[in-house]
N, C-alpha and C positions, 0 to 999 in steps of 0.2 A: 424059448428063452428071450429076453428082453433084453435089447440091445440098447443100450445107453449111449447117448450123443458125446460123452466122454471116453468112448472105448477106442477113438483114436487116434487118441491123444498119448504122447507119456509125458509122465510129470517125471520132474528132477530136483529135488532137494540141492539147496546151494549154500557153503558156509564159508567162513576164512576167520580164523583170527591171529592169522599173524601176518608181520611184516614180512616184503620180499626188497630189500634191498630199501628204493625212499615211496616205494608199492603201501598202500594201505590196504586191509583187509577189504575194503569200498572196493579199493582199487583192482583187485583181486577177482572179487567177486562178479563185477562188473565186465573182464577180460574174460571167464569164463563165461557169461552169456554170451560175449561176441565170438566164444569158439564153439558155440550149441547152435547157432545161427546156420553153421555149415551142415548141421546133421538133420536139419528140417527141410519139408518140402513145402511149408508155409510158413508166414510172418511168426515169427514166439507170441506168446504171450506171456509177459514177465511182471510179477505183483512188486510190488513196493519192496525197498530194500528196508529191512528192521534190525534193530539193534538186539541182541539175547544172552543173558549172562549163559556162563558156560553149566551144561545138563551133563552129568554121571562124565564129569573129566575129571584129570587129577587137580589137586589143590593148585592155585597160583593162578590157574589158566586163563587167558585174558577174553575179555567179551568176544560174542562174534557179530557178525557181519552176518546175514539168511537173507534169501528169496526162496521163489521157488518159479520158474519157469515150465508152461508147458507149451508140445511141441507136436507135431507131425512128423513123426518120423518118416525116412526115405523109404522107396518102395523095397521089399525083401529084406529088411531091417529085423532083425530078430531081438530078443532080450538079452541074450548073451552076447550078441555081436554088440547091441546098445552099451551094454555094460562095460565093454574089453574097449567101446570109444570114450566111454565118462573115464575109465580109466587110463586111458592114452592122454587125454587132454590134463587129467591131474598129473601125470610125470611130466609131460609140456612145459607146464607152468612152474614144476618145483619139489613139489610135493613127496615128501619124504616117510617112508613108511619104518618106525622103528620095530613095529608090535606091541605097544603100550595103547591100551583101548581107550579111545575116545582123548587122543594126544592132542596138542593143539596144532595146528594144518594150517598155509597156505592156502590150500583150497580144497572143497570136499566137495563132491559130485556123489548126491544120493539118488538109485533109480527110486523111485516110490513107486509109480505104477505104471506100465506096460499098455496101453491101452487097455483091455479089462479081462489079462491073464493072468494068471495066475501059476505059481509056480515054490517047489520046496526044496533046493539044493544044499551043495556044504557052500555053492558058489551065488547063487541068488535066490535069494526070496522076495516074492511077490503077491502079494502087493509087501511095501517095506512095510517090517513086523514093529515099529513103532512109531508111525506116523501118527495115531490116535494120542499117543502120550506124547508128542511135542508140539506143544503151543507156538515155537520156529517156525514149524511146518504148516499146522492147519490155516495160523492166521495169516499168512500169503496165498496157501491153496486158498481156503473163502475168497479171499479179495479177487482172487483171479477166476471163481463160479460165480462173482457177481458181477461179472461184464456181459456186454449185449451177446456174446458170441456163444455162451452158454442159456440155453434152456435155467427157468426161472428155481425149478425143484432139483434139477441136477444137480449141485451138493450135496442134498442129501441120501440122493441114490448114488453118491460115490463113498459117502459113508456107511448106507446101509453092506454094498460092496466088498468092501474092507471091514468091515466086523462080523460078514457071513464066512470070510473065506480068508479066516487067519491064518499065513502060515506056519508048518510044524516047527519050526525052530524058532529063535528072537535072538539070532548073534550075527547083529552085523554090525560094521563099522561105518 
């Protein structure tokens, strides 16, 4: 098996498009890196924040705010543990769960990949089953395979990655 210089890493999907109070989704966004900062055992590496109209929400919904960050997790870190902290830090901050898919949010904490596990639950999938189809997503993940700290071809064997080893389901929030 081939072990890729991105396998230990996890990336994090990051969104916000609403206000908290006189917080802007920037604003938002922004305080969610500085509470990812505590769950690494190195520097982040965090791509450029981009603007994104809103993908498969309901009508009305207002632009977001995306990065994506990736990170070293702590040692004995698991995907599930990861996950139960990206979702402690979204109740943190605000973050209100109605049940209405793809609602607009304060802030969204998405795992995308695990260092280079893989996994098919009701509770995580991995690698996330739609990182190929959001342009959000990849064009921050790029930006952030095209710094010195990654290997020059690394992107594309984290895509190759992720479209050998789709997971069986595609419902996540």
């Amino acid at each position: 098996m081939i072990i890729n210089f991105f396998s230990k890493f996890v990336f994090i999907g990051i969104g916000s498009n609403l206000w908290l109070g006189l917080r802007t989704p920037k604003d938002n966004v922004l305080e969610a890196i500085e509470y990812l900062k505590k769950l690494s055992d190195e520097p982040l590496q965090v791509s450029s924040l981009i603007e994104s109209k809103p993908f498969d929400c309901p009508p009305g919904s207002p632009d977001f705010v995306n990065a994506v960050v990736a990170l070293v997790p702590k040692k004995n870190e698991t995907p599930l543990s990861f996950l139960y902290a990206l979702q402690h830090i979204e109740n943190s901050m605000g973050r209100v769960r109605s049940g209405l898919k793809n609602e607009a949010r304060i802030i969204d904490l998405d795992l995308l990949l695990f260092k280079a596990e893989t996994n098919a639950s009701e509770e995580l999938m991995l690698p996330h089953p739609e990182i190929l189809n959001r342009n959000f997503v990849l064009e921050p993940l790029q930006e952030i395979f095209h710094r010195e700290c990654f290997k020059k071809d690394e992107f594309d064997s984290l895509i190759r990655f992720i479209k050998k080893t789709p997971p069986k389901k595609a419902e996540l929030s």
